[in-house]
ROKEVO-335953 format. One record per atom (N, C-alpha, C): residue number from 1; residue in three letters; z, y, x. Coordinates in nm, 4 decimals. Example, Ala and Ser with C-alpha at 12.3 -4.5 7.8 and 13.67 -1.06 7.14 Angstrom:
BEGIN
SITE   pos   code          z          y          x
SITE     1    ALA     0.7800    -0.5690     1.3190
SITE     1    ALA     0.7800    -0.4500     1.2300
SITE     1    ALA     0.7800    -0.3300     1.3200
SITE     2    SER     0.7080    -0.2250     1.2850
SITE     2    SER     0.7140    -0.1060     1.3670
SITE     2    SER     0.7870     0.0030     1.2900
//
This chain:
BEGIN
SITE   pos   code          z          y          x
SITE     1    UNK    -0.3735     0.3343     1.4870
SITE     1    UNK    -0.4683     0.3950     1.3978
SITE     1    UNK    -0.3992     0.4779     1.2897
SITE     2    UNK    -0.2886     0.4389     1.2176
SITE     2    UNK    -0.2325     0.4773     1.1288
SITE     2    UNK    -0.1710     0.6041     1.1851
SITE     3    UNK    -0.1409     0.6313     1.3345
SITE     3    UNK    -0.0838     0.8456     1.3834
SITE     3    UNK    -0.1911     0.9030     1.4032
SITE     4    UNK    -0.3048     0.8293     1.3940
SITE     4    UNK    -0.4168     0.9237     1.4219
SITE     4    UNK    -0.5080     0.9243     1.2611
SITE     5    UNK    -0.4724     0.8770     1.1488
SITE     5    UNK    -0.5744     0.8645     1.0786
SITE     5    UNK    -0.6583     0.9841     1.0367
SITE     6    UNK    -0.5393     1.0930     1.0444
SITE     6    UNK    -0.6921     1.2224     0.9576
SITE     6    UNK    -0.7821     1.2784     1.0818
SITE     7    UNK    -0.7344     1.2409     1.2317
SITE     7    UNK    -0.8675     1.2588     1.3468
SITE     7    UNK    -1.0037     1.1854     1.3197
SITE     8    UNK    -0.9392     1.0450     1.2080
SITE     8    UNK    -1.1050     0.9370     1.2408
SITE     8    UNK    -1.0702     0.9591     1.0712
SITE     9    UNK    -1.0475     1.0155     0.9957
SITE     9    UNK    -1.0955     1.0118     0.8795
SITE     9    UNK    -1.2086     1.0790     0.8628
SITE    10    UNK    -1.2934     0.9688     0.6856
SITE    10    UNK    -1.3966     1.0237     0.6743
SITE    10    UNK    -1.4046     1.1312     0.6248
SITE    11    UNK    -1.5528     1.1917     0.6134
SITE    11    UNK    -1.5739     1.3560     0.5520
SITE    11    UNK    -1.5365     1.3381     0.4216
SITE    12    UNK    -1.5450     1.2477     0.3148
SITE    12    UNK    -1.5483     1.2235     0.2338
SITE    12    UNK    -1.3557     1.2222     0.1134
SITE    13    UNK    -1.2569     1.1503     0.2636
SITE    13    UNK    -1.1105     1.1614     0.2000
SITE    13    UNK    -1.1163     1.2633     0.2813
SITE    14    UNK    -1.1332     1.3797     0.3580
SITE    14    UNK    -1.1132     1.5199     0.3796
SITE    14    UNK    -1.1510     1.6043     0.2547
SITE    15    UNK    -1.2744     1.5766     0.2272
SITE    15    UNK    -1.3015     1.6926     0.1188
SITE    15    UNK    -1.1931     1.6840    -0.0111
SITE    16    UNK    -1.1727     1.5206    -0.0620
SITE    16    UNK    -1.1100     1.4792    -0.1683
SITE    16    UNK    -0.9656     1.5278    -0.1692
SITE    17    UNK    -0.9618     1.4930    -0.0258
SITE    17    UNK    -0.7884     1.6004    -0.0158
SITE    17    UNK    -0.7794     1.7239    -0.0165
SITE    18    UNK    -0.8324     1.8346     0.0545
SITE    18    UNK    -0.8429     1.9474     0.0455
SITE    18    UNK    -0.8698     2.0108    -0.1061
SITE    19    UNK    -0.9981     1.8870    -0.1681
SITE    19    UNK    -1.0317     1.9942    -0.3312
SITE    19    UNK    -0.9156     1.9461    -0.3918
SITE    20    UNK    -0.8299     1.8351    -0.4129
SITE    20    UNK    -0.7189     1.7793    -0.4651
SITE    20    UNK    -0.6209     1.8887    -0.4439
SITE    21    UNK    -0.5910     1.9574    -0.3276
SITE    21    UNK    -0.4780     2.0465    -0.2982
SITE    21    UNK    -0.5509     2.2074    -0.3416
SITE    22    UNK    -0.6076     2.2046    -0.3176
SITE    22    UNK    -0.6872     2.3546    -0.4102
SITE    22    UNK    -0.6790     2.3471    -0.5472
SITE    23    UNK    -0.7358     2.2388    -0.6063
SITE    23    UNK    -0.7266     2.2784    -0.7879
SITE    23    UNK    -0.5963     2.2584    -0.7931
SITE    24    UNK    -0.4837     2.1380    -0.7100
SITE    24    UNK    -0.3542     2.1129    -0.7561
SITE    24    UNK    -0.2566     2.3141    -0.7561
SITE    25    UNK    -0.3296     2.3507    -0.6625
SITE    25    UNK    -0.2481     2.5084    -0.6396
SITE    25    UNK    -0.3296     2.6057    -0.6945
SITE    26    UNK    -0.4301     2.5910    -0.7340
SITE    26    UNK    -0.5383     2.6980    -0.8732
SITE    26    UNK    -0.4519     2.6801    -0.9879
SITE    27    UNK    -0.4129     2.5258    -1.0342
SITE    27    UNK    -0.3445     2.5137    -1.1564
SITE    27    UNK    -0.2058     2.5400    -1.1373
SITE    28    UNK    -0.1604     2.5489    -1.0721
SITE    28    UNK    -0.0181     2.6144    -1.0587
SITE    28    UNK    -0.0282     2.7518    -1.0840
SITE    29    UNK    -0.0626     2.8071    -1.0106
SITE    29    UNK    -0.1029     2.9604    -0.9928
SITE    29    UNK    -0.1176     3.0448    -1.1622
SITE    30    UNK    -0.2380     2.9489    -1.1629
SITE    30    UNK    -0.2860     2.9885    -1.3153
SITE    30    UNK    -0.1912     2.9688    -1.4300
SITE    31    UNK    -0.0865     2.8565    -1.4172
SITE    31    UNK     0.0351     2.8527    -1.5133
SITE    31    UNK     0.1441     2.9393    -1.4679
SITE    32    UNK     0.1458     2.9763    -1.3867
SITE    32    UNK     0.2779     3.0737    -1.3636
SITE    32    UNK     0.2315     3.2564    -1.3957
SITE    33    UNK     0.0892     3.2678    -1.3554
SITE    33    UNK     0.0355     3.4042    -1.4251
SITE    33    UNK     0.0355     3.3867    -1.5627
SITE    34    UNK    -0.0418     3.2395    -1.6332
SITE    34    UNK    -0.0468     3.2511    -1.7633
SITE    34    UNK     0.1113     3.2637    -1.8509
SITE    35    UNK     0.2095     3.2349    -1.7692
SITE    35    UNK     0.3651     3.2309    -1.8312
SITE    35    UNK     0.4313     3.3294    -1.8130
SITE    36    UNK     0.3989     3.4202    -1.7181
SITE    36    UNK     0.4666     3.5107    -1.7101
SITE    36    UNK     0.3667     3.6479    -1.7824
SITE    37    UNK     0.3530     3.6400    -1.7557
SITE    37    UNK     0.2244     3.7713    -1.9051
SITE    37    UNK     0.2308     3.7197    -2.0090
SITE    38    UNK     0.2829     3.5975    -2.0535
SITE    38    UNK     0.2597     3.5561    -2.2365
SITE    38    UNK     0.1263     3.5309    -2.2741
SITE    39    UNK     0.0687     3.4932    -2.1818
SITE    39    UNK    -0.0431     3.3962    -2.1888
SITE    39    UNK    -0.0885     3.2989    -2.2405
SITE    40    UNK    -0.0630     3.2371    -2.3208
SITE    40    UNK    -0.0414     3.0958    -2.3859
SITE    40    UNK    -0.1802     2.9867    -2.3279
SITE    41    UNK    -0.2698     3.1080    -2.3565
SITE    41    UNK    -0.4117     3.0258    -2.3612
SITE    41    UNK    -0.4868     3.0080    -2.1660
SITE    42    UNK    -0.3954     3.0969    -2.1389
SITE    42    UNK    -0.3830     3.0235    -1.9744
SITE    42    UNK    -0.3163     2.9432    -1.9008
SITE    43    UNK    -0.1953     2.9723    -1.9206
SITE    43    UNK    -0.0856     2.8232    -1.9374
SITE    43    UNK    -0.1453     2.6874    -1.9529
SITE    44    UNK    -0.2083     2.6974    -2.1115
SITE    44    UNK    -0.2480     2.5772    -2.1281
SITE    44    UNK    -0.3723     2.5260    -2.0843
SITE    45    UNK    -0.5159     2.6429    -2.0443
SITE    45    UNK    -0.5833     2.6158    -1.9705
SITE    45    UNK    -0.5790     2.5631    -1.7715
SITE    46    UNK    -0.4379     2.5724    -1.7643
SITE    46    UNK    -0.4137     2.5128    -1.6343
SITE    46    UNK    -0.3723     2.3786    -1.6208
SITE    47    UNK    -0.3253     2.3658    -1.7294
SITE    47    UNK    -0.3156     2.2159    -1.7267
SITE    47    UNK    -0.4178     2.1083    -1.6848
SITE    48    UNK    -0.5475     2.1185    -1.7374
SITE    48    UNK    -0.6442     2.0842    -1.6456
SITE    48    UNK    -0.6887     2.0420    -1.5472
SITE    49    UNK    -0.6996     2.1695    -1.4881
SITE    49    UNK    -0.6671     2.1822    -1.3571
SITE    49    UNK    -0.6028     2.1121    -1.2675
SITE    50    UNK    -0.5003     2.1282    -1.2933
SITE    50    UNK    -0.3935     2.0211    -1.2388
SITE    50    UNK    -0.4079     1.9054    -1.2380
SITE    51    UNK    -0.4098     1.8239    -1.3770
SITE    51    UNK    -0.4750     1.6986    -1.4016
SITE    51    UNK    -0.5948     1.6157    -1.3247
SITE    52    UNK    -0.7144     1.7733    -1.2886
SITE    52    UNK    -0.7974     1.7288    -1.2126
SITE    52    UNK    -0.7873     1.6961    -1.0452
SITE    53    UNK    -0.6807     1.8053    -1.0199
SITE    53    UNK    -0.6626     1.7819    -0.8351
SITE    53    UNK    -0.5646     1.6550    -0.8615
SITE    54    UNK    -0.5164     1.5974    -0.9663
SITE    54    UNK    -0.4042     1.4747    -0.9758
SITE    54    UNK    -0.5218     1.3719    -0.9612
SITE    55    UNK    -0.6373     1.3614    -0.9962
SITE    55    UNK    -0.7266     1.2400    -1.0309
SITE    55    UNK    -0.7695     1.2433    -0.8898
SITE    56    UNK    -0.8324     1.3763    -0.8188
SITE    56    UNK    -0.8765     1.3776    -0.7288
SITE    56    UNK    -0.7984     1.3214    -0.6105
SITE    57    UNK    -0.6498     1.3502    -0.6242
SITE    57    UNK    -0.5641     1.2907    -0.5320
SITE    57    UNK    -0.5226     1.1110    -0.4911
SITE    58    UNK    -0.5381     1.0759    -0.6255
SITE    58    UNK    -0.5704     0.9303    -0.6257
SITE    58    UNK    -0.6856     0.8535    -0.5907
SITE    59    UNK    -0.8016     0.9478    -0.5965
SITE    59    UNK    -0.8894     0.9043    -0.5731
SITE    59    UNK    -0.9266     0.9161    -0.3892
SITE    60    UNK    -0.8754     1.0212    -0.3422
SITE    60    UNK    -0.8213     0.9934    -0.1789
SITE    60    UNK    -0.7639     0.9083    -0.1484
SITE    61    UNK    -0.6816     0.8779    -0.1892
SITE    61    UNK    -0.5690     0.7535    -0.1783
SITE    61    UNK    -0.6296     0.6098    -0.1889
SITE    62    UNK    -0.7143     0.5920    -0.3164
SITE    62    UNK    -0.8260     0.4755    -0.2915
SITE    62    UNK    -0.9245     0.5026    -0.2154
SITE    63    UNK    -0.9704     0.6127    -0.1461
SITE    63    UNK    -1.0741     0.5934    -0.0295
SITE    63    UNK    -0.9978     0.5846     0.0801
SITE    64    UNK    -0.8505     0.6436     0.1114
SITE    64    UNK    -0.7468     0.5454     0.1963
SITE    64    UNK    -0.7253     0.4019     0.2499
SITE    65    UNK    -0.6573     0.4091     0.1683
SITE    65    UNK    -0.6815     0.2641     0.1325
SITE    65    UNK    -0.7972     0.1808     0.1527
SITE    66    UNK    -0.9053     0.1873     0.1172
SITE    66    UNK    -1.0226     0.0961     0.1650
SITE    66    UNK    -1.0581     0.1229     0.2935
SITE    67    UNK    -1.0679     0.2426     0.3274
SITE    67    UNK    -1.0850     0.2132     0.5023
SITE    67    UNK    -0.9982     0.2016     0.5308
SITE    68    UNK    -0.8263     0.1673     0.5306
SITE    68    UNK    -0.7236     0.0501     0.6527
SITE    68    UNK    -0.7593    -0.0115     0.6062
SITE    69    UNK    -0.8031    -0.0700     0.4725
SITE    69    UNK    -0.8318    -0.2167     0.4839
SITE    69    UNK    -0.9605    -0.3092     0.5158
SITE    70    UNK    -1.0543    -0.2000     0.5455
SITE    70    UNK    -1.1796    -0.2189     0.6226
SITE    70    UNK    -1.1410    -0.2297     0.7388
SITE    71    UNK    -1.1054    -0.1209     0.8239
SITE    71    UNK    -1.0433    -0.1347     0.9604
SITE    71    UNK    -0.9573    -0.2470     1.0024
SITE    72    UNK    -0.8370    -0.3122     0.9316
SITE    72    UNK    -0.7190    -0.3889     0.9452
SITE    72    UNK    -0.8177    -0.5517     0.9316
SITE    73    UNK    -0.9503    -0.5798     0.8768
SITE    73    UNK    -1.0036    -0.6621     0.8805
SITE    73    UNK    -1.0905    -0.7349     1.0488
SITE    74    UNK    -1.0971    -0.6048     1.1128
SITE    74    UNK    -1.1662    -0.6261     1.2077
SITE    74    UNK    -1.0667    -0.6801     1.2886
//
């Protein structure tokens, strides 16, 4: 189960991963335009961002996690 997990994963740790890796690379993006133009107030508005695909990423990780350990019960 564990070489096949993102074939039987749910819709739910798909979306969480994908928006996790989108805002994690929006907020990158957005700090390296805001730093290189002297941006200050975009720079620091990416931080955010980032922060948010970081929460979102953990929060895949606990919907991980509960289905092997839903599955590993049966």
């Amino acid at each position: 189960m564990l070489n096949e997990f993102w074939a039987s994963a749910t819709t739910t740790y798909k979306v969480l991963v994908f928006s996790a890796m989108g805002l994690i690379a929006l907020g990158i993006i957005l700090n390296i335009v805001g730093n290189t133009s002297h941006n200050q107030g975009l720079a620091v508005a990416s931080l955010p961002v980032i922060g948010l695909g970081l929460i979102l990423h953990i929060a895949g990780i606990v919907v991980r996690g509960q289905t092997i350990r839903k599955n590993l019960k049966r």
